[in-house]
N, C-alpha and C positions, 0 to 999 in steps of 0.2 A: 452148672452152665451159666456162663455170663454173657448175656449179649449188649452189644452195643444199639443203641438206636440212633439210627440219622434218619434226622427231618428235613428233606427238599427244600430248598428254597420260598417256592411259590404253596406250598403246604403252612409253613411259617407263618409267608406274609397273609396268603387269604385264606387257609383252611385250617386254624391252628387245632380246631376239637377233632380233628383229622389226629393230628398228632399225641392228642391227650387220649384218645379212644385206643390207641397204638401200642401206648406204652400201657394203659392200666388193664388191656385185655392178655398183653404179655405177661403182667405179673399177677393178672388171676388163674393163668397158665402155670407158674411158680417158677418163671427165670427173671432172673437177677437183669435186670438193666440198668445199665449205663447212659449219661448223656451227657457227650462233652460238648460243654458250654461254649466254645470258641470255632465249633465247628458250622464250615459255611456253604460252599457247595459241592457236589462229585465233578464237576468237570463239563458234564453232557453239554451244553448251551454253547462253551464257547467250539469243543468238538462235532456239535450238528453243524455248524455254520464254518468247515470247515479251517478255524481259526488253532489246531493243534496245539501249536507250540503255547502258547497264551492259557490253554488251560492245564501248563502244569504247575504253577504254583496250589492252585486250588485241590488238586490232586493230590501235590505233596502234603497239601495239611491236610485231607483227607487220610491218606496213608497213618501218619502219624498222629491222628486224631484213634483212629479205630484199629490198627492193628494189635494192639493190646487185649482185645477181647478174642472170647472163641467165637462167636460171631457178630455180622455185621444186618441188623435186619432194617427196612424201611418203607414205607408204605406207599411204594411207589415203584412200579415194573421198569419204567424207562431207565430211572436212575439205575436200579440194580442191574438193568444188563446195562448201561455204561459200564460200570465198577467192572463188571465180568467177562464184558468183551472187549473194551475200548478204550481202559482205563491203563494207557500206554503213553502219555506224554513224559513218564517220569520213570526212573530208572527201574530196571524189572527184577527189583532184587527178589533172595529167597522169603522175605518178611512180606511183601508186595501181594505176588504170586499166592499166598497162601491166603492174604487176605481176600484176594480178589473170589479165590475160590469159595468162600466160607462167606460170602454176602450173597442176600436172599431179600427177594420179597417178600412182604408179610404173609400173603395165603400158599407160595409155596415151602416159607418155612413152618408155618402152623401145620399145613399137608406134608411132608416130608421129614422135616426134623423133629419134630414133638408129636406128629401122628398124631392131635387132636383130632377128635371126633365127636365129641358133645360141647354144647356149650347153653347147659342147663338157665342160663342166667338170660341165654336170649331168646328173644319173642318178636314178630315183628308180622303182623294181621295184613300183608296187604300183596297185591298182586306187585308182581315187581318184572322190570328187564333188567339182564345181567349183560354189562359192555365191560368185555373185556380189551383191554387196548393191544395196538400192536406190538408191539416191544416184548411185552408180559406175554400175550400169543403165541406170537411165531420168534422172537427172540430167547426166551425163556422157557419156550413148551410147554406152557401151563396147561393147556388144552389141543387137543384135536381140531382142526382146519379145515374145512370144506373142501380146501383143493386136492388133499392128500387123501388119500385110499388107507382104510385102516379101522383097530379099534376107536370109538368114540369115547374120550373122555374130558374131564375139567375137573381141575383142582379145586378152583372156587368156586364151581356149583356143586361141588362137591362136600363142601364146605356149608354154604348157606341153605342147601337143602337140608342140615339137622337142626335150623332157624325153625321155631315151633310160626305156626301159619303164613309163613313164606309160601306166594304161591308166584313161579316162576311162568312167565309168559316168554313166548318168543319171537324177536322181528323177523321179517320174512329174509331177511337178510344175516344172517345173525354173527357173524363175523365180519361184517366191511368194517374197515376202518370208519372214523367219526368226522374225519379229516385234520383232527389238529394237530399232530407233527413237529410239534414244538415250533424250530423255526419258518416250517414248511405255514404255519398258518396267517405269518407275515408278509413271506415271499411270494406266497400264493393265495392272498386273503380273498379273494373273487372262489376258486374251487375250493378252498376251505370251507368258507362259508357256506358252499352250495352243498357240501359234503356233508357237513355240519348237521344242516336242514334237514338232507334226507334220511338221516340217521334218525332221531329223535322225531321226525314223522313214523317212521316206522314203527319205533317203539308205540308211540301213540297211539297209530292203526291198530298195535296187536293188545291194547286194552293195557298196559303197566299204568302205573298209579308211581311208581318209583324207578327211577335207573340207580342202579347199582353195580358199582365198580372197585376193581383195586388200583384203576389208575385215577390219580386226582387231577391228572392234567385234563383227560379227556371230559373227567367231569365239569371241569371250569368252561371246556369248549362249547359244549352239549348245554351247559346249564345258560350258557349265554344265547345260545341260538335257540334256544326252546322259552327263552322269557321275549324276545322277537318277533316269535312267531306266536305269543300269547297263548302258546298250550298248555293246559293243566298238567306236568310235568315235575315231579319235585326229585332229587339230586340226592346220592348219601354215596361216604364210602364204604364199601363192606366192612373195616373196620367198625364201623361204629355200630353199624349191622350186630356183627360176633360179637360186642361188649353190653349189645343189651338197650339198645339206642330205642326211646318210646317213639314215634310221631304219627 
């Protein structure tokens, strides 16, 4: 099995051990990754802001950066359902289409395709909240939703609960959004921010020492509006989480 890995943008610029934790917990996994060097974003940013047409260049070298591989993974939900639902600015060939299918976020391909289930190498002593973002949510189905009737489950808690002393707390809210939305937290940076807030108070109320996430945007949002609000509040991605990350 070979997969490809694409690194987000905003993961690059500000969270690169996001990306280093990615690749080296895949290949304690034993799949072969890939990283092409020239590769730059999925498309999603100029497609939020409805600018379509504009994000197919980015797309096309997307396409042809990674359809070579059996899969596409990356540690980042939004992006991945861009690729999987949205990722239409550029011709829908059969090469396309198949890539589009075979790209995964990282905790639903660790949950789904490799059926990982131990990750002996990690340890992590502290009470924690788990935000999962909306994209990865309710775009990708990672999890069960408060508004839907049904069984309850989550891939990523499912996931970090074989984390040796992980102990998971929960906001009394535990699915709202965080507010940041990619462009939404521009065009609406007054309810963002106020979103933001109430999010990462919650956490706080419910006693976490850590939020932990597989979206690193949300975490950029949260991590900004909790250094604001001077809450004792510290940020990781699950990645770094499953690879063994001490702090």
């Amino acid at each position: 099995m070979k997969a490809g890995l694409f690194i987000p943008c905003y993961v690059d610029a500000f969270f690169p051990e996001i990306g280093v934790a990615t690749l080296e917990l895949l290949e304690r996994l034993g799949v072969e990754v890939g990283y092409p060097l020239d590769q730059t974003c999925c498309g999603q940013p100029m497609a939020n802001a409805g600018c379509h047409e504009d994000a197919a260049p980015v797309e096309r070298l997307f396409a042809r950066n990674f359809q070579k591989f059996d899969y596409v993974v990356t540690p980042s939900g939004s992006c991945a359902h861009h690729v999987r639902q949205h990722l239409t600015a550029i011709e829908q060939t059969p090469e396309v289409k198949k890539l589009r299918e075979r790209t995964f976020e990282l905790c639903e391909f660790l949950h789904d395709v490799l059926n990982a289930r131990e990750f002996p190498w990690a340890k992590f002593p502290h009470k924690v909240g788990l935000h999962i973002g909306c994209a990865t949510l309710r775009g990708l189905g990672e999890a069960s939703t408060s508004e839907i009737a049904g069984a309850r489950y989550s891939k990523p808690l499912a996931l970090l609960a074989t984390v040796k002393g992980v102990q998971v707390v929960n906001p009394s809210r535990v699915d709202e959004c965080c507010g940041f939305g990619g462009t939404f937290s521009v065009s609406e940076e007054p309810v963002s921010a106020r979103m933001g807030r109430d999010k990462v108070t919650d956490h706080h109320a419910a006693g976490a020492a850590y939020i932990v996430t597989p979206d690193p945007s949300c975490l950029m949002h949260q991590k900004g509006c909790a250094e604001r609000l001077a809450l004792d509040l510290k940020f990781i991605h699950i990645a770094q989480v499953l690879n063994g990350a001490r702090a």
